[in-house]
BALUMBA-254029 format. One record per residue (C-alpha): x, y, z; residue number from 1. Coordinates in nm, 3 decimals, m for minus. Layout:
<nodes>
+---------+---------+---------+-----+
!       x !       y !       z !   n !
+---------+---------+---------+-----+
!       X !       Y !       Z ! NUM !
...
+---------+---------+---------+-----+
</nodes>
This chain:
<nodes>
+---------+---------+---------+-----+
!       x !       y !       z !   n !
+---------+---------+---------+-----+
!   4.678 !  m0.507 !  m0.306 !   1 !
!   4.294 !  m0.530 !  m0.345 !   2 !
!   4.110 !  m0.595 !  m0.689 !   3 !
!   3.726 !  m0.606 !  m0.742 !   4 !
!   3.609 !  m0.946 !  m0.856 !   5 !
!   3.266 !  m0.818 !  m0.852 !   6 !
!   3.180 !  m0.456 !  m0.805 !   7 !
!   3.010 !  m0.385 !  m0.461 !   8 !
!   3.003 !  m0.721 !  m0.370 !   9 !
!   3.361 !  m0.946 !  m0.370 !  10 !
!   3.699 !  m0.815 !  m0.365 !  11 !
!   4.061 !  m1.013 !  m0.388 !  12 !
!   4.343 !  m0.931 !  m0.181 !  13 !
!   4.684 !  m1.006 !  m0.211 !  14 !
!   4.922 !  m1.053 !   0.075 !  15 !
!   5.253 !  m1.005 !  m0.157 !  16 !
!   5.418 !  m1.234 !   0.087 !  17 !
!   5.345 !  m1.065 !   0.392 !  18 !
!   5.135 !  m1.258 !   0.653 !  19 !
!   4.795 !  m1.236 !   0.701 !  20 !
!   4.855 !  m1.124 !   1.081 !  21 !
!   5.060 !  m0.810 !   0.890 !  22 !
!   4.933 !  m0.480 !   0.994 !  23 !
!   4.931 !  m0.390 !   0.624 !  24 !
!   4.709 !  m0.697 !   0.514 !  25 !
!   4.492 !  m0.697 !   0.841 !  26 !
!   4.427 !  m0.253 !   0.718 !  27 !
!   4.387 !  m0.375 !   0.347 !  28 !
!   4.134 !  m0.673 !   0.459 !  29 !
!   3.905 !  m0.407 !   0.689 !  30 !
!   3.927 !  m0.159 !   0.405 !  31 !
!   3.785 !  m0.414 !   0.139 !  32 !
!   3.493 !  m0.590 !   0.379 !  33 !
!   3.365 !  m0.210 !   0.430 !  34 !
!   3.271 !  m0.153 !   0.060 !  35 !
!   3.226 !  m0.570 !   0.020 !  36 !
!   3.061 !  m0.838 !   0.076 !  37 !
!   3.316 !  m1.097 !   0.046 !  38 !
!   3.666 !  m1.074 !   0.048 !  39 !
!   3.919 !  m1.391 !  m0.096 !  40 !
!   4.258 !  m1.432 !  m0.049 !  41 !
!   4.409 !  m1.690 !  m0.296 !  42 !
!   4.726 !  m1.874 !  m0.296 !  43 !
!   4.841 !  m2.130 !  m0.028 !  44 !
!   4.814 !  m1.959 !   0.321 !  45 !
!   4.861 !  m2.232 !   0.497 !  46 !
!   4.699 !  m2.142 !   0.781 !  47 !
!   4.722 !  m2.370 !   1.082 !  48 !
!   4.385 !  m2.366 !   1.349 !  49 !
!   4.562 !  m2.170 !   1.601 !  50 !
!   4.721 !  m1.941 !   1.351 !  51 !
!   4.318 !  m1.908 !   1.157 !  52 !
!   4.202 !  m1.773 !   1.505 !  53 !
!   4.464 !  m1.549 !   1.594 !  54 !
!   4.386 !  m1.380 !   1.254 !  55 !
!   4.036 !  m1.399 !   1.291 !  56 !
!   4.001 !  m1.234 !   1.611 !  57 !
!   4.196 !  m0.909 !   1.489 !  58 !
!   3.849 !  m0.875 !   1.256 !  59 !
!   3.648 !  m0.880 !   1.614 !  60 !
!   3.559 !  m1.092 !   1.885 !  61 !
!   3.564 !  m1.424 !   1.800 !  62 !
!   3.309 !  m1.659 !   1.867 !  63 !
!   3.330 !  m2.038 !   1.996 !  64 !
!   3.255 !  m2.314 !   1.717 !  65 !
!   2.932 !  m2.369 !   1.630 !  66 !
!   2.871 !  m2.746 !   1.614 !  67 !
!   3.143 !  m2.857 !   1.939 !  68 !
!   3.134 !  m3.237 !   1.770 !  69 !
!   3.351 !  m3.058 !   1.498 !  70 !
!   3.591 !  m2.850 !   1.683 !  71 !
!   3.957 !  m2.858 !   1.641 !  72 !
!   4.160 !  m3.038 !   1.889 !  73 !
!   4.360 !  m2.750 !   1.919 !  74 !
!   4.135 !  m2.504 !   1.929 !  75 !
!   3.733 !  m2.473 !   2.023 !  76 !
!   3.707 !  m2.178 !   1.848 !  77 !
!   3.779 !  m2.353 !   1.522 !  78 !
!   3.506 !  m2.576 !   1.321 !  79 !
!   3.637 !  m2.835 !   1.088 !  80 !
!   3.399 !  m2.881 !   0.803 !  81 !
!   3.479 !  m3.234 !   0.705 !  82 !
!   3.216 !  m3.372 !   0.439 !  83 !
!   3.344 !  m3.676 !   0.487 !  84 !
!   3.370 !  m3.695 !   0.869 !  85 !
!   3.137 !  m3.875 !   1.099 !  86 !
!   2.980 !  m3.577 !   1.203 !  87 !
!   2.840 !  m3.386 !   0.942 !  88 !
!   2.809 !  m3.043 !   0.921 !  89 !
!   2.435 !  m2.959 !   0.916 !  90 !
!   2.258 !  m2.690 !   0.712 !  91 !
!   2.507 !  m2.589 !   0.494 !  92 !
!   2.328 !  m2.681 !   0.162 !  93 !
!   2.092 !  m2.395 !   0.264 !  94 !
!   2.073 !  m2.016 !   0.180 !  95 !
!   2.150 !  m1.881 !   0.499 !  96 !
!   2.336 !  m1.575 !   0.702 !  97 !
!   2.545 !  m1.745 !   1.061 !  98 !
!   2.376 !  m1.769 !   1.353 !  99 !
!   2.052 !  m1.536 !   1.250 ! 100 !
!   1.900 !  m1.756 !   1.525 ! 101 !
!   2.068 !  m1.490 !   1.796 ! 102 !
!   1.983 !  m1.136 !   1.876 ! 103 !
!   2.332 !  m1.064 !   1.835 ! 104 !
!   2.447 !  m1.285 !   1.490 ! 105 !
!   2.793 !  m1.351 !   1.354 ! 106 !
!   2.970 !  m1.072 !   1.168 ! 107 !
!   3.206 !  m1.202 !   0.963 ! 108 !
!   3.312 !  m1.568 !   0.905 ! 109 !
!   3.621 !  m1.680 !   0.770 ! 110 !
!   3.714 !  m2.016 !   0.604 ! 111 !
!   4.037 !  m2.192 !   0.516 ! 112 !
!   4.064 !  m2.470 !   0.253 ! 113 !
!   4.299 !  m2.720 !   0.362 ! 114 !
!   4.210 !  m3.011 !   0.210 ! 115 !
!   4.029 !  m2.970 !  m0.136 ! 116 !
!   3.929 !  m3.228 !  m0.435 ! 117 !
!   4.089 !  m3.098 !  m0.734 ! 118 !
!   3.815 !  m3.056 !  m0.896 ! 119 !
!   3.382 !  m2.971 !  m0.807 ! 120 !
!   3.458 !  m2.750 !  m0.492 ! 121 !
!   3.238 !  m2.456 !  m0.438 ! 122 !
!   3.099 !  m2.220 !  m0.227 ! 123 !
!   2.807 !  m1.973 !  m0.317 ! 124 !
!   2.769 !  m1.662 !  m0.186 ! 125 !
!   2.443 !  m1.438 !  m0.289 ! 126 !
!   2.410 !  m1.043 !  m0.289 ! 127 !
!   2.177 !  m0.887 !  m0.080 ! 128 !
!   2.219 !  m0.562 !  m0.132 ! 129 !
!   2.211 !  m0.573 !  m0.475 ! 130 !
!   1.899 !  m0.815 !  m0.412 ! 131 !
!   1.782 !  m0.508 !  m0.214 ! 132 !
!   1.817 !  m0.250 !  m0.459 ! 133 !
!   1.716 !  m0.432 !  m0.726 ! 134 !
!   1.397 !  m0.585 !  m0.557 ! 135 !
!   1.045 !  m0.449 !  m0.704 ! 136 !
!   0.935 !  m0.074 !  m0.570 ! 137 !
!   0.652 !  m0.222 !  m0.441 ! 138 !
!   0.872 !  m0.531 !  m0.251 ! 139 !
!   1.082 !  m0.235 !  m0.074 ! 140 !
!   0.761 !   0.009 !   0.026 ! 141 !
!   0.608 !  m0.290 !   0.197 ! 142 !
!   0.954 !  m0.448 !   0.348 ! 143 !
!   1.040 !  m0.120 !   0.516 ! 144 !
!   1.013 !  m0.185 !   0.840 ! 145 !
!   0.905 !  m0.539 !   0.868 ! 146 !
!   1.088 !  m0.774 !   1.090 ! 147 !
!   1.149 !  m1.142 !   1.033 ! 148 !
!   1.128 !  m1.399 !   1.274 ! 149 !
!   1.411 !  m1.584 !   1.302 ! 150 !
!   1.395 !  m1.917 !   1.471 ! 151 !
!   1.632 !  m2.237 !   1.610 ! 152 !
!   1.341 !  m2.523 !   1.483 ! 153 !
!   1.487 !  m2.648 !   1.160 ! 154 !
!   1.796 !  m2.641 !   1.298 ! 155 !
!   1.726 !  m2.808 !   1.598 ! 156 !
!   1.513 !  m3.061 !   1.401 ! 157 !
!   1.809 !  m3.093 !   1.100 ! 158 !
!   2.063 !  m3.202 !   1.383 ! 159 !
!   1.871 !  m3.430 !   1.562 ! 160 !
!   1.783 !  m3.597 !   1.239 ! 161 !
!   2.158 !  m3.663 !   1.073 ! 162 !
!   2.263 !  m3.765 !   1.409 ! 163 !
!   2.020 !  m4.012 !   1.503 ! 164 !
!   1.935 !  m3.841 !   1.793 ! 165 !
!   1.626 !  m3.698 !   2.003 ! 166 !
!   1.593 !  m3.332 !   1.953 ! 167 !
!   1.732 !  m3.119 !   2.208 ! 168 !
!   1.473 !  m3.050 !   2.463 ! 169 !
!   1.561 !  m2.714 !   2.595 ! 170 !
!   1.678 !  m2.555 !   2.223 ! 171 !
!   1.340 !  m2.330 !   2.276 ! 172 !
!   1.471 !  m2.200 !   2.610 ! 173 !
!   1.810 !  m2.153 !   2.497 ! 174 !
!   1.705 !  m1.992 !   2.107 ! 175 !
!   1.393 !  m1.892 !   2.178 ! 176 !
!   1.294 !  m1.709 !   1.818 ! 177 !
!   1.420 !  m1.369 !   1.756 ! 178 !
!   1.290 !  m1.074 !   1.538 ! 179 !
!   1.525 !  m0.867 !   1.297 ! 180 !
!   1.490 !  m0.633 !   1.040 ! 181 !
!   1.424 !  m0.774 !   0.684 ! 182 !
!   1.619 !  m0.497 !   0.548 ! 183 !
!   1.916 !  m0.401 !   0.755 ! 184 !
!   2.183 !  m0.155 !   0.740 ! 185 !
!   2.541 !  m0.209 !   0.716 ! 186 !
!   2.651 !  m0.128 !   1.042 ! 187 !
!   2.969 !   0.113 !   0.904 ! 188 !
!   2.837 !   0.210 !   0.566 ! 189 !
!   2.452 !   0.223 !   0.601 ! 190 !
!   2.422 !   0.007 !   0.297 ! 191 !
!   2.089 !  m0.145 !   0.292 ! 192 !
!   2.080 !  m0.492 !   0.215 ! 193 !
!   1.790 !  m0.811 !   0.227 ! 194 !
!   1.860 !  m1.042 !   0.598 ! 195 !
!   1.737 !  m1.373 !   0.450 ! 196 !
!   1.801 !  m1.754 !   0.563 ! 197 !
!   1.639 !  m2.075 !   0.435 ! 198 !
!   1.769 !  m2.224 !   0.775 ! 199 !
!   1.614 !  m1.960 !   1.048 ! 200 !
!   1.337 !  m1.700 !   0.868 ! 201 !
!   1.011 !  m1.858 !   0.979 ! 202 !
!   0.790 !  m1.566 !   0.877 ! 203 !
!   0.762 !  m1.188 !   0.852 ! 204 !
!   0.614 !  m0.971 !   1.069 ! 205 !
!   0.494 !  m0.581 !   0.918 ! 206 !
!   0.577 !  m0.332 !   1.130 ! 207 !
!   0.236 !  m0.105 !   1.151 ! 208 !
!  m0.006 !  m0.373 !   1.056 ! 209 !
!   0.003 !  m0.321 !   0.730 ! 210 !
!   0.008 !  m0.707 !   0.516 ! 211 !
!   0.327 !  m0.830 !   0.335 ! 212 !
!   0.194 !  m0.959 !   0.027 ! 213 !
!   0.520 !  m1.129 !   0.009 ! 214 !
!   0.629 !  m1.501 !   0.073 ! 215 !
!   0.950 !  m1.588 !   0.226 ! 216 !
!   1.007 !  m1.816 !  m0.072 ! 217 !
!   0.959 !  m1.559 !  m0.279 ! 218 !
!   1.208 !  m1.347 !  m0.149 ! 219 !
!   1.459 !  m1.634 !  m0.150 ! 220 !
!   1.381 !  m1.684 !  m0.508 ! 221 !
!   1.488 !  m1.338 !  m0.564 ! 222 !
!   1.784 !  m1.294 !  m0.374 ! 223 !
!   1.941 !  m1.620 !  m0.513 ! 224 !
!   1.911 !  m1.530 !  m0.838 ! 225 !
!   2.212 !  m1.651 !  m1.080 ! 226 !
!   2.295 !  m1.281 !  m1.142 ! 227 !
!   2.324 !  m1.206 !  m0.792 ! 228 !
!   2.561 !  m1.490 !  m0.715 ! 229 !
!   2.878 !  m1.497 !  m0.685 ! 230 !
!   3.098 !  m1.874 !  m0.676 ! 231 !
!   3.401 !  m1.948 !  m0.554 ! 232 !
!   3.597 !  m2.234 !  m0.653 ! 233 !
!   3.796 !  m2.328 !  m0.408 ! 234 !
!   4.223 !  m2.409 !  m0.390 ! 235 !
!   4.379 !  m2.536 !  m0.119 ! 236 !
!   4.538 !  m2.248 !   0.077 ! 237 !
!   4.238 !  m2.027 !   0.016 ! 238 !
!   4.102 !  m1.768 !   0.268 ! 239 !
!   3.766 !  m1.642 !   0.269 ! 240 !
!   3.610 !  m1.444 !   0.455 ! 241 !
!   3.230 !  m1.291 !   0.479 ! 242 !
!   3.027 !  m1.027 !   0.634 ! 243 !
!   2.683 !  m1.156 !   0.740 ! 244 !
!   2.542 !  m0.826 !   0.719 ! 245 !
!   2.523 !  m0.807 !   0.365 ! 246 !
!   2.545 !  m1.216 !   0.208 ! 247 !
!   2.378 !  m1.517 !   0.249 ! 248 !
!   2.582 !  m1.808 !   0.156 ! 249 !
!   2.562 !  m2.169 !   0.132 ! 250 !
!   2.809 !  m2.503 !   0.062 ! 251 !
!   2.783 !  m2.644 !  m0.308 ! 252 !
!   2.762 !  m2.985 !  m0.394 ! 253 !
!   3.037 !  m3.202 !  m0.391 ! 254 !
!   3.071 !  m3.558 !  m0.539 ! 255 !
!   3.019 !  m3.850 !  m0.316 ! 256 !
!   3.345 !  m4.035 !  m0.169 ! 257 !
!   3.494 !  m3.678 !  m0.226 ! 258 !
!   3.700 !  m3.544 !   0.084 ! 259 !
!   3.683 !  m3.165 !   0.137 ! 260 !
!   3.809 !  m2.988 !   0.439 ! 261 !
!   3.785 !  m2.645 !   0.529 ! 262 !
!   3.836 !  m2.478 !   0.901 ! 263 !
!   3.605 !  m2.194 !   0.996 ! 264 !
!   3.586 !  m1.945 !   1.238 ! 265 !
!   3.360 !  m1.688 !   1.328 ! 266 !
!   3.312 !  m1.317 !   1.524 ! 267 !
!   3.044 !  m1.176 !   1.693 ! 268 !
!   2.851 !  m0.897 !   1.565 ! 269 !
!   2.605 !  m0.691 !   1.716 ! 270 !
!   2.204 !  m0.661 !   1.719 ! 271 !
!   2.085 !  m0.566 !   1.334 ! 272 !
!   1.980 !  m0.237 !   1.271 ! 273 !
!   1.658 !  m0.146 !   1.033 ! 274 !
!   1.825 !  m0.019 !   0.717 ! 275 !
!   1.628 !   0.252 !   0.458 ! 276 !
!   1.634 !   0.055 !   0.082 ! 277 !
!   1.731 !   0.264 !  m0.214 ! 278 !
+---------+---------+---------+-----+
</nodes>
């Protein structure tokens, strides 16, 4: 019931006709997420909104939508990613990990595809542990135990720009910046793996004093490399679903005047813990 795609990183499991809310699929889709980074489901699901977060939330708490212009009308819980809506979805051409603008981030996210182009559809997901382990010696002595500052600004600032709108005044009160661990542990396994986000990591902050001779882009350049990526081309009907602790991720480009819908929900994790590279 569960294959390795890529070793480590993404897994496949198969349902076998059972539904995804089966104790026997739910077991099977815990099991793979604690030895990967991404898990797929392929074939047509069908999953409805209401049915997406029922399943959702037996992974953990689930969260509210992100962007509340996009929810579902039958569920708040539920984001529609519509490229072709009148809202867009912002930030999701860059690298990034959910929410690492909280002290307590998303966990694991989950998208649907429901409506797909038949061709062009992808999204990238990027390793981070195996960034981590196969970062330079030097890269780890100096990252262990440095924090990164993660912050709301681009966001805020990305927003107010694609909707024509003034930038929310109290974002700073409400997501005032955040420090977490530039390595982090995998909350179950320990796994050490990079915490990385073109969207929120503003700058890192050493630990003792001690310089980083290391830029943020630098470390982006890294983790994304091709090697470290993995793509998924999406069919409609597909599930995927993602721990944050241990990918960054973002949407791949589509052709214009093509329609591409996914729904995505969300759970809430708790506060990242340093993690010990190998």
């Amino acid at each position: 019931m569960i294959s390795t795609v890529r070793a480590g990183f993404v897994a496949e499991v198969r349902p076998r006709g059972m539904p995804l809310d089966a104790d026997e699929v739910v077991a099977r889709v815990r099991e793979a997420l604690r030895t990967h980074a991404v898990v797929v489901i392929r074939g047509d699901q069908g999953l409805s909104a209401l049915e997406q977060a029922a399943f959702t939330r037996l992974l953990g708490p689930l969260e509210p939508a992100s962007d509340m212009r996009n929810h579902h009308p039958d569920s708040t819980d539920v984001m529609v990613v519509d490229n072709s809506g009148t809202t867009p979805v912002v930030g999701n051409q860059c690298w990034h990990s959910d929410r690492s603008f909280l002290p307590e981030p998303t966990r694991y996210t989950v998208l649907s595809g429901q409506v797909i182009p038949s061709s062009g559809s992808e999204t990238l997901f990027a390793d981070m542990a195996g960034a981590c382990r196969s970062a330079p010696e030097a890269w780890k002595r100096m990252l262990r135990g440095a924090m990164g500052v993660h912050s709301y600004d681009k966001l805020a600032h990305m927003r107010a720009a694609i909707h024509n709108a003034p930038v929310q005044p109290d974002y700073a009160r409400l997501y005032p910046p955040v420090r977490h661990p530039v390595i982090r542990a995998h909350p179950e396994s320990g796994t050490a793996a990079f915490y990385l986000s073109e969207l929120c990591l503003a700058r890192i902050e050493p630990e003792d004093g001690t310089p980083v001779d290391i830029s943020v882009e630098d470390l982006h350049a890294h983790a994304t490399k091709e090697e470290l990526l993995y793509r998924h081309a999406w069919r409609v009907g597909d599930v995927v679903i993602w721990d944050n602790c241990r990918v960054m991720h973002r949407a791949g480009a589509l052709e214009p005047g093509v329609a591409r819908i996914l729904y995505r929900t969300t759970t809430a994790g708790g506060p990242p813990e340093a993690g010990v590279p190998v």
